[in-house]
C-alpha positions as CSV (number, residue, x, y, z in Angstrom):
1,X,-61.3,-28.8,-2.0
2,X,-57.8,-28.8,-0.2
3,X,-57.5,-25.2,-1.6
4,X,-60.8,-24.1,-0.3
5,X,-59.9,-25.8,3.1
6,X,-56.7,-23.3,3.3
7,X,-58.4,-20.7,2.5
8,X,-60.7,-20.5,4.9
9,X,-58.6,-21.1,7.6
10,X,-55.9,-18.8,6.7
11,X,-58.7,-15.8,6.8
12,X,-60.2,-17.0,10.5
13,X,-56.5,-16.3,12.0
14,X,-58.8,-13.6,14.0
15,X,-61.2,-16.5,14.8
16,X,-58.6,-18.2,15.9
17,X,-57.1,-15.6,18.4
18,X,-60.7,-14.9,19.7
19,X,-61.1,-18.3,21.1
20,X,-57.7,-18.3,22.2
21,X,-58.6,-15.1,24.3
22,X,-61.8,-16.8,25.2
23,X,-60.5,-19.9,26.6
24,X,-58.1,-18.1,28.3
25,X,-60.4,-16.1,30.9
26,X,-61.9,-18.8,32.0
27,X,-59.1,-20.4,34.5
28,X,-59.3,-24.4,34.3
29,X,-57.3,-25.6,37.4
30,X,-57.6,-29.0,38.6
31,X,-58.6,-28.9,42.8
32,X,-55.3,-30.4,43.5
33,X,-53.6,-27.0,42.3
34,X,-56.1,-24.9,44.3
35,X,-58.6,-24.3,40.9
36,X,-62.3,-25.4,40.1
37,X,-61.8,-27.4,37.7
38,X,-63.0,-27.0,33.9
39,X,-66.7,-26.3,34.1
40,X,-66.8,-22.9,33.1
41,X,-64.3,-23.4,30.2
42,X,-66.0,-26.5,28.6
43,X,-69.7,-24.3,28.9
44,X,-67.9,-21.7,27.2
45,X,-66.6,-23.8,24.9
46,X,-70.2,-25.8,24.1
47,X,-71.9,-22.7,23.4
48,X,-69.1,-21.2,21.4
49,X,-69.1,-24.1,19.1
50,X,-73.2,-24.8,19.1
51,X,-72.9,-20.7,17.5
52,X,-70.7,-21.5,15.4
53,X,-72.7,-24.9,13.5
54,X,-71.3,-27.7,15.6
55,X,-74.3,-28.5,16.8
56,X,-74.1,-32.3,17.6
57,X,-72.1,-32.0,21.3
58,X,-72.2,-34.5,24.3
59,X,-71.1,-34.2,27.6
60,X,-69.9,-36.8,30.0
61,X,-69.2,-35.6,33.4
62,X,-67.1,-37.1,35.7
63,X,-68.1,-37.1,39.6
64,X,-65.9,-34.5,41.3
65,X,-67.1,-33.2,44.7
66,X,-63.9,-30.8,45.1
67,X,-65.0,-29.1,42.3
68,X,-67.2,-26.9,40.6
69,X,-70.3,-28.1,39.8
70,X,-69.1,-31.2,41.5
71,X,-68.3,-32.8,38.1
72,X,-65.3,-32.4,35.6
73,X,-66.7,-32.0,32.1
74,X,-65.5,-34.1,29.4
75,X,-67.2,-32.9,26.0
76,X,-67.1,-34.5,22.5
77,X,-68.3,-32.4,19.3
78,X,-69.3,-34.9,16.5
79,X,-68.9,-33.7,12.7
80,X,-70.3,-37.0,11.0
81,X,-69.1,-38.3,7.3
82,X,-71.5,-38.6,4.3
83,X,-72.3,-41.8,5.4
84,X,-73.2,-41.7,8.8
85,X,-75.3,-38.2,9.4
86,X,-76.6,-40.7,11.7
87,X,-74.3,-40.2,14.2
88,X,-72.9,-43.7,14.6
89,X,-69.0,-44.2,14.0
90,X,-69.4,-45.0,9.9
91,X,-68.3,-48.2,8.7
92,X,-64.5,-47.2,9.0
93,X,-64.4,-46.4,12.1
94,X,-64.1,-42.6,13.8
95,X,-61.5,-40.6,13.1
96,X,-60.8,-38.5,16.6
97,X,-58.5,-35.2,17.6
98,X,-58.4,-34.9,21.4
99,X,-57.1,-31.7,23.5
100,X,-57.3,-31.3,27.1
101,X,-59.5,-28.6,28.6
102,X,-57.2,-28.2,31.8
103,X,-54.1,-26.0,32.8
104,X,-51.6,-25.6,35.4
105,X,-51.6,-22.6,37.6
106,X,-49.4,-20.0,36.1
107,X,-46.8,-20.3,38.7
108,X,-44.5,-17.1,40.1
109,X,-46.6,-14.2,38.7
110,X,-43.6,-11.4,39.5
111,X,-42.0,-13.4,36.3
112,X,-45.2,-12.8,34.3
113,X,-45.1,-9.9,32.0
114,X,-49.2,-9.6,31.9
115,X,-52.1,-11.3,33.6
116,X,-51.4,-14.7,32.7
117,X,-55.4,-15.1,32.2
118,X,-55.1,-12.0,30.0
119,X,-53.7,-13.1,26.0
120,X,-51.2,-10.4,24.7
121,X,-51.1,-10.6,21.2
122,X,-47.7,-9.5,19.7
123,X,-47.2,-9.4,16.0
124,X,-44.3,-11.8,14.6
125,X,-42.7,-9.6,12.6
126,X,-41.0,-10.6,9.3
127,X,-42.4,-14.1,10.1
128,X,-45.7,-13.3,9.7
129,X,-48.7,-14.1,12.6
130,X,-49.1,-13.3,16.0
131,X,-47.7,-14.4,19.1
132,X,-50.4,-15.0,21.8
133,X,-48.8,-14.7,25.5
134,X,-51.1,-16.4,28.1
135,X,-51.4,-19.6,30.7
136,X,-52.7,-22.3,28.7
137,X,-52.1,-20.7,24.8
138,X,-50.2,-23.6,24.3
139,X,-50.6,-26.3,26.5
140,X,-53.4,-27.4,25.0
141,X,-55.8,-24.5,23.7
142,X,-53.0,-24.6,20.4
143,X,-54.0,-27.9,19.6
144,X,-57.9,-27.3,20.5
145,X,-57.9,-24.1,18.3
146,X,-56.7,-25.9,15.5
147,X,-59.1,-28.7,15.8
148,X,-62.0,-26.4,15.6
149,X,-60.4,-24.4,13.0
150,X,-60.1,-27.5,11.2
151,X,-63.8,-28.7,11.7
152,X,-65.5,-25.4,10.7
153,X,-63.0,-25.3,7.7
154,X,-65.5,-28.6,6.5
155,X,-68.8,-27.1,8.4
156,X,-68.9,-24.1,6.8
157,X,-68.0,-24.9,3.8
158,X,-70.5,-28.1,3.9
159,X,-67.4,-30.6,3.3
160,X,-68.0,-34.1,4.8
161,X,-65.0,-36.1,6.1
162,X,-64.0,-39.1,5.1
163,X,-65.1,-41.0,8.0
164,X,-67.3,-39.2,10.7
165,X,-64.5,-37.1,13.0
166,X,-65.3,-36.3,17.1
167,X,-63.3,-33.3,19.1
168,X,-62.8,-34.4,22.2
169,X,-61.8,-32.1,25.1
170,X,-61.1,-33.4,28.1
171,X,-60.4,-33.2,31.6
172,X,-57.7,-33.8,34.3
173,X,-54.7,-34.0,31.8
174,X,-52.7,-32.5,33.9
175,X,-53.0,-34.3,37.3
176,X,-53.5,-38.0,35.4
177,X,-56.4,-38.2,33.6
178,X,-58.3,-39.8,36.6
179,X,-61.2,-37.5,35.7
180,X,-60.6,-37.3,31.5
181,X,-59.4,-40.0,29.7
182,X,-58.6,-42.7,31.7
183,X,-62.8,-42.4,33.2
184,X,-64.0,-42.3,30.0
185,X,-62.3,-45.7,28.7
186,X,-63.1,-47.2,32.4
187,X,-67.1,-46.4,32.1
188,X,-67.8,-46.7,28.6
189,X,-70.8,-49.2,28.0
190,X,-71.5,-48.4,31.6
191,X,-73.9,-46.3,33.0
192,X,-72.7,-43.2,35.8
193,X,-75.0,-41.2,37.6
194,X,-77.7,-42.5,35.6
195,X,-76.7,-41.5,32.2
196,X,-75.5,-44.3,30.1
197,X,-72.4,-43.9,28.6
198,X,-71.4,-45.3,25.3
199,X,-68.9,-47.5,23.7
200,X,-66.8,-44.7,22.2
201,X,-63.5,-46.3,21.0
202,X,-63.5,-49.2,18.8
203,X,-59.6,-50.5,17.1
204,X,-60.4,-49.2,13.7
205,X,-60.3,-45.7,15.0
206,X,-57.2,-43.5,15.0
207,X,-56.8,-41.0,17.4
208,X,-54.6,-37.5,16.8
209,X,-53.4,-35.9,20.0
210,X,-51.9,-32.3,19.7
211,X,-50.3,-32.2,23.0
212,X,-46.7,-32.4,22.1
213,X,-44.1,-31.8,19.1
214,X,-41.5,-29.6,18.3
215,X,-41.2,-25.7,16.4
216,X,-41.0,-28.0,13.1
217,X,-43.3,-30.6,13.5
218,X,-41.1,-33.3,12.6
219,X,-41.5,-36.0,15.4
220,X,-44.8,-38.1,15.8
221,X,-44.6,-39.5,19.5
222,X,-46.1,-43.2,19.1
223,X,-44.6,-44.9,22.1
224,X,-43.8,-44.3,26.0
225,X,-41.6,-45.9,28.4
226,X,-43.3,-48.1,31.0
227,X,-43.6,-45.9,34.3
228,X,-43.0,-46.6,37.5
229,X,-43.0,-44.2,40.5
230,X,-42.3,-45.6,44.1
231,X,-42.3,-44.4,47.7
232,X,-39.8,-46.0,49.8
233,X,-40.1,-46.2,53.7
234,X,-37.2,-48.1,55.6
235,X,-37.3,-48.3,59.2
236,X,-34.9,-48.8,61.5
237,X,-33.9,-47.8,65.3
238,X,-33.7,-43.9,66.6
239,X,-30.5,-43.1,68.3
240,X,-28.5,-40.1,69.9
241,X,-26.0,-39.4,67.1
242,X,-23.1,-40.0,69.2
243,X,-24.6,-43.7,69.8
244,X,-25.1,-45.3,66.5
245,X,-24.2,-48.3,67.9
246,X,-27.8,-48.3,70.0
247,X,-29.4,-47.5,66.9
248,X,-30.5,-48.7,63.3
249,X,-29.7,-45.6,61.1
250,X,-32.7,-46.4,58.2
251,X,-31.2,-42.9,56.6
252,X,-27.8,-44.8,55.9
253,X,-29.9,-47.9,54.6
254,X,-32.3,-45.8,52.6
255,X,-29.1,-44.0,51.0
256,X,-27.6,-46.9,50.1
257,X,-30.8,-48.5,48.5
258,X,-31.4,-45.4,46.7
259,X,-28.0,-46.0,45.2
260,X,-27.8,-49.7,45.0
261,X,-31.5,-49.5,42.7
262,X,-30.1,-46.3,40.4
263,X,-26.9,-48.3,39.4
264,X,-28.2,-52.2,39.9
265,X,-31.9,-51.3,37.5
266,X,-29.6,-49.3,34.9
267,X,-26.8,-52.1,34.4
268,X,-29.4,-55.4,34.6
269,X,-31.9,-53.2,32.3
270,X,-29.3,-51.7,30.3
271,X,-30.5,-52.3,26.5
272,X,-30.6,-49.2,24.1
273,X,-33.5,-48.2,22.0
274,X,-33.0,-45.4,19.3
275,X,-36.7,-44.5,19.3
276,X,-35.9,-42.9,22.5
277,X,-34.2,-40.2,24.1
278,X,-32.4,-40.6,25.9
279,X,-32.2,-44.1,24.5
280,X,-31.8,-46.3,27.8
281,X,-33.8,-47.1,30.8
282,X,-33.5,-44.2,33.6
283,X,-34.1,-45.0,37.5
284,X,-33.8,-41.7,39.4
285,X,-33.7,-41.5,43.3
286,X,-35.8,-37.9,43.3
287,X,-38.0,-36.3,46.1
288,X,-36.7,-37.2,49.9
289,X,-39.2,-36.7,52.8
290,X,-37.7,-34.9,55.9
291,X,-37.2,-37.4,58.8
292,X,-35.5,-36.1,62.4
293,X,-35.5,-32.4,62.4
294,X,-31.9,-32.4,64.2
295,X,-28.6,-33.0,63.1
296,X,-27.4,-34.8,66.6
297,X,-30.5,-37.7,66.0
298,X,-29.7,-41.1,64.4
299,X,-33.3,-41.5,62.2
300,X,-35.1,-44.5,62.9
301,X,-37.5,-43.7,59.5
302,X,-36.4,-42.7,56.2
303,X,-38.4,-42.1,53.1
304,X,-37.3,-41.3,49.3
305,X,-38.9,-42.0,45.8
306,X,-37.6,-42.9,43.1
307,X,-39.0,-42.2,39.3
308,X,-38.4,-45.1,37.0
309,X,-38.8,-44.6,33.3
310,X,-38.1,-48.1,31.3
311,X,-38.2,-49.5,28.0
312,X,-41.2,-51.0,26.7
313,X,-38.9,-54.5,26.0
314,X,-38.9,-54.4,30.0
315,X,-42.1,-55.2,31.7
316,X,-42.6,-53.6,35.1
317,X,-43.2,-56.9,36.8
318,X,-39.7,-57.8,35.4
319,X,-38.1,-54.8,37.2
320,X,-40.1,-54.8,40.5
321,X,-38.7,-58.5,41.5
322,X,-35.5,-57.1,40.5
323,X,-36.4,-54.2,43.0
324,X,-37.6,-57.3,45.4
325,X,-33.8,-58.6,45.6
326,X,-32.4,-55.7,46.0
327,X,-34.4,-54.5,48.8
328,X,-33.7,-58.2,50.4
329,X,-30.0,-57.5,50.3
330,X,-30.3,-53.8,52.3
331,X,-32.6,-55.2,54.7
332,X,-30.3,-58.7,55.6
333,X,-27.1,-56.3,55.6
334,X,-28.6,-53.3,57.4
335,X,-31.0,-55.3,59.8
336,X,-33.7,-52.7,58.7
337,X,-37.3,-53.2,57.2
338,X,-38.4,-51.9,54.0
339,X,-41.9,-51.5,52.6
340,X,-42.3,-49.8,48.7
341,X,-45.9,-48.6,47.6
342,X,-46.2,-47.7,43.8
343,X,-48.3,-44.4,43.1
344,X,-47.8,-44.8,39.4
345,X,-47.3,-48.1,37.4
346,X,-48.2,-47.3,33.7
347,X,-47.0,-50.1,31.1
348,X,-47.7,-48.7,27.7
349,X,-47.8,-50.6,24.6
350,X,-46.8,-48.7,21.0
351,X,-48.8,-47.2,18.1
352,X,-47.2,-49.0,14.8
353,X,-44.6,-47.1,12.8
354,X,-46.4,-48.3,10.0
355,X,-50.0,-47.6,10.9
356,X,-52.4,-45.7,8.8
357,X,-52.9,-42.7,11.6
358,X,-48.9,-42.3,11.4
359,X,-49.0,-42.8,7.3
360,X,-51.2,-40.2,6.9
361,X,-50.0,-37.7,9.2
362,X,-46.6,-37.8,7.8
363,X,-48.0,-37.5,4.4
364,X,-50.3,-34.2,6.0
365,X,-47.4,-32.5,7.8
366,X,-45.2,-32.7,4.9
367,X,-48.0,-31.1,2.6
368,X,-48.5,-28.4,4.6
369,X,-45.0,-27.3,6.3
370,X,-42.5,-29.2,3.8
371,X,-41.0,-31.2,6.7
372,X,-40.2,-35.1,6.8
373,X,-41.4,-36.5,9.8
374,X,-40.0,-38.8,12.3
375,X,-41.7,-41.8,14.6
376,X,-40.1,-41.2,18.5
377,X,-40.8,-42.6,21.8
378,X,-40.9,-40.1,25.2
379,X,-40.2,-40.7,28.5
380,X,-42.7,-39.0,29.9
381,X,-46.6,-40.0,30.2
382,X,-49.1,-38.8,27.7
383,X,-52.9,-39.5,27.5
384,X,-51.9,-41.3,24.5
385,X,-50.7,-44.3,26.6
386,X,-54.0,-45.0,27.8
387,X,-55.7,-45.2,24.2
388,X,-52.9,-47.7,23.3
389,X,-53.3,-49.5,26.5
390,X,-56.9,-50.6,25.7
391,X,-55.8,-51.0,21.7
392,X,-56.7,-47.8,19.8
393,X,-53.8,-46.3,17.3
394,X,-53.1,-42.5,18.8
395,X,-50.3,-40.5,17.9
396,X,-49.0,-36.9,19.9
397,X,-48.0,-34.3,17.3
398,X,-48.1,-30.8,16.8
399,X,-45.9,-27.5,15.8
400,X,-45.1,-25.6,18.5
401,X,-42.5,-23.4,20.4
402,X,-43.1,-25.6,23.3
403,X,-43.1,-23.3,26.1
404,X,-45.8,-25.4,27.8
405,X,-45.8,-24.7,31.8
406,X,-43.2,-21.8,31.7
407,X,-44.0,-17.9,32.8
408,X,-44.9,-15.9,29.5
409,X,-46.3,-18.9,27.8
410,X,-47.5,-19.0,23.9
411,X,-48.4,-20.0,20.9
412,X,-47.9,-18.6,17.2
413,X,-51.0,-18.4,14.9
414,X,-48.8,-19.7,11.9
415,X,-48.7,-23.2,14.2
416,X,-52.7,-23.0,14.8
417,X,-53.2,-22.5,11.1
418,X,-50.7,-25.1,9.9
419,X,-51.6,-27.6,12.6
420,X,-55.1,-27.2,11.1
421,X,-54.7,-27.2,8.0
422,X,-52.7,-30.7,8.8
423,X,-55.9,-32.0,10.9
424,X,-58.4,-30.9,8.0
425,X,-56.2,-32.7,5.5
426,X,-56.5,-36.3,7.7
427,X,-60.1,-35.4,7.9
428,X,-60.7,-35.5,4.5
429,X,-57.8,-38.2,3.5
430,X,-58.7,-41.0,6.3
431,X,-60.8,-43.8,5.1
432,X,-60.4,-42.6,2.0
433,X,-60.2,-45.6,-0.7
């Protein structure tokens, strides 16, 4: 079976590229980068796959007025297990790949060697392949393209999984998941615009997300530092600059709490974790709003943020009182006043090292590329956080150049092929006794 599985997907590499070229044309910017949103992509994408013999496909929409359509698509493609032709989840739970529908806006196009909405296919030389040069090759339409590869690989061959597998594409990765993701876990078991929506996650489940990895596919990201981001405004008393001492100079206080947070957080929080790199909580002072627009002005308002990235052993309730005393001490010394408002607080919990989903994906990616795999942490926020958050085992892997958001982006066919020959392998493999 495994060899039949290869097979086919090493002779759809065209398949593969046609989606890819597909996908591509059809722009899927969120509204806050000036786009539409991902209607037209995840239509596409329906009737693509409903051609094809994936025929069992829901949508869930998420209310959008800013874009098009007014929604923001969220689509699942269901490939049940011998079991449970049904439709239900099978008795060992559903085994799920997700990829994002959405990408960022290609950026400076004078750096562009094409239309980034137009794939270039390059041949890879001795290495075999293609290179495929577009917005969005990579980041995520890699990881989708292998997930379909993987899923006709079974279809077409009439293979059934293990346990009953769901594609799901979603929306808004790239802006938070407010429309993807994180609205599908908030309204499932409710109902939304009168279309009840159902309980899709359960704890037995694993969840693969191919959204991340490096050009081995060697780490499996199971774990995230807890997030904070914070806006803060201190204000004081507007001066002339050559009469500070009729003034309150928030700038000077805001400076000095920008400081007194980056060392004070790193020392009090200042425990090492190898899963991580780096290794160590980070608190960076990082954008600064403009206050007075003249040099000869003492400011009487000064805003910064800061971007907080801390070990899971530290809750963010721990660090925010910490935040609470320090503030205290800037505002008794200063004689300012300082508010803080949080646009991000994430606290994510960890997918086991020893978890089946992580078992079996080493076991997959060292069948197919010959690599040994590695568990890491990230500092940076995946949509894997918010499965672990409400208790579902997800991991973030993939092989790729990682050239995600950067002019000239791709992807190799060798990693769509591998990564699906990996996905097809846990397909058949999980659940299995």
């Amino acid at each position: 079976m495994q060899e039949r599985i290869y097979d086919f997907i090493d002779k759809n590499e065209a398949l593969a590229v046609e989606l890819e070229t597909e996908l591509t044309r059809r722009p899927a910017v969120s509204p806050e980068s000036g786009g539409e949103g991902e209607l037209d992509k995840c239509v596409f994408l329906e009737g693509w796959l409903r051609r094809r013999g994936i025929t069992r496909l829901e949508r869930y929409d998420a209310p959008d007025p800013r874009a098009k359509g007014g929604i923001r698509p969220n689509l699942i493609a269901t490939i049940p297990s011998l079991e449970d032709r049904g439709g239900g989840a099978g008795v060992s739970g559903t085994f799920w790949i997700m990829s994002h529908l959405d990408v960022v806006p290609p950026g400076e196009l004078s750096l562009w060697q094409n239309d980034p909405w137009t794939v270039v296919v390059q041949q890879e030389g001795t290495a075999g392949g293609s290179r495929l040069i577009g917005r969005g090759v990579e980041d995520n339409q890699q990881g989708l393209c292998s997930s379909v590869l993987a899923a006709l690989a079974l279809v077409e061959q009439g293979i059934n999984p293990v346990r009953t597998v769901k594609l799901l594409f979603v929306a808004d990765e790239e802006n938070g998941s407010v429309y993807g993701i994180d609205w599908l876990i908030k309204n499932q078991g409710k109902t939304v615009n009168g279309k009840a929506i159902p309980q899709f996650f359960r704890p037995e489940d694993m969840v693969l997300i191919p959204d991340g990895g490096d050009p081995r596919g060697e780490t499996i990201e199971i774990a995230e530092k807890n997030l904070i981001w914070a806006r803060f405004v201190t204000q004081g008393v507007q001066a002339h600059g050559s009469r500070p001492d009729q003034g309150v100079n928030a700038h000077l206080a805001g400076a000095d709490l920008a400081v007194r947070l980056h060392y004070g957080l790193s020392i009090k929080f200042g425990e090492r974790d190898p899963l991580f790199e780096p290794d160590y909580s980070t608190f960076q002072p990082t954008r600064k709003e403009r206050n007075v627009p003249n040099i000869n002005t003492i400011p009487g308002e000064d805003v910064f943020y800061m971007d907080m990235r801390i070990l899971p052993r530290y809750s963010t309730g721990v660090v925010l009182a910490e935040v609470d005393r320090i503030v205290a001490e800037v505002e008794a010394q200063y004689g300012v006043s300082i508010t803080y408002t949080l646009p991000q607080r994430v606290e994510s919990r960890a997918t086991p090292v020893d978890s089946p989903l992580v078992t079996l994906l080493s076991r997959a990616a060292r069948d197919v590329y010959g690599v040994d795999t590695r568990p890491i942490g990230i500092g940076g926020g995946t949509v894997g956080a918010f499965l672990r958050n409400a208790g579902i085992p997800a991991a973030v892997w993939s092989r790729m150049a990682d050239t995600a958001h950067q002019p000239n982006e791709y992807a190799l066919t060798a990693n769509i092929l591998g990564d699906a020959k990996v996905m097809a392998l846990l397909m058949i493999r999980a659940g299995a006794k």
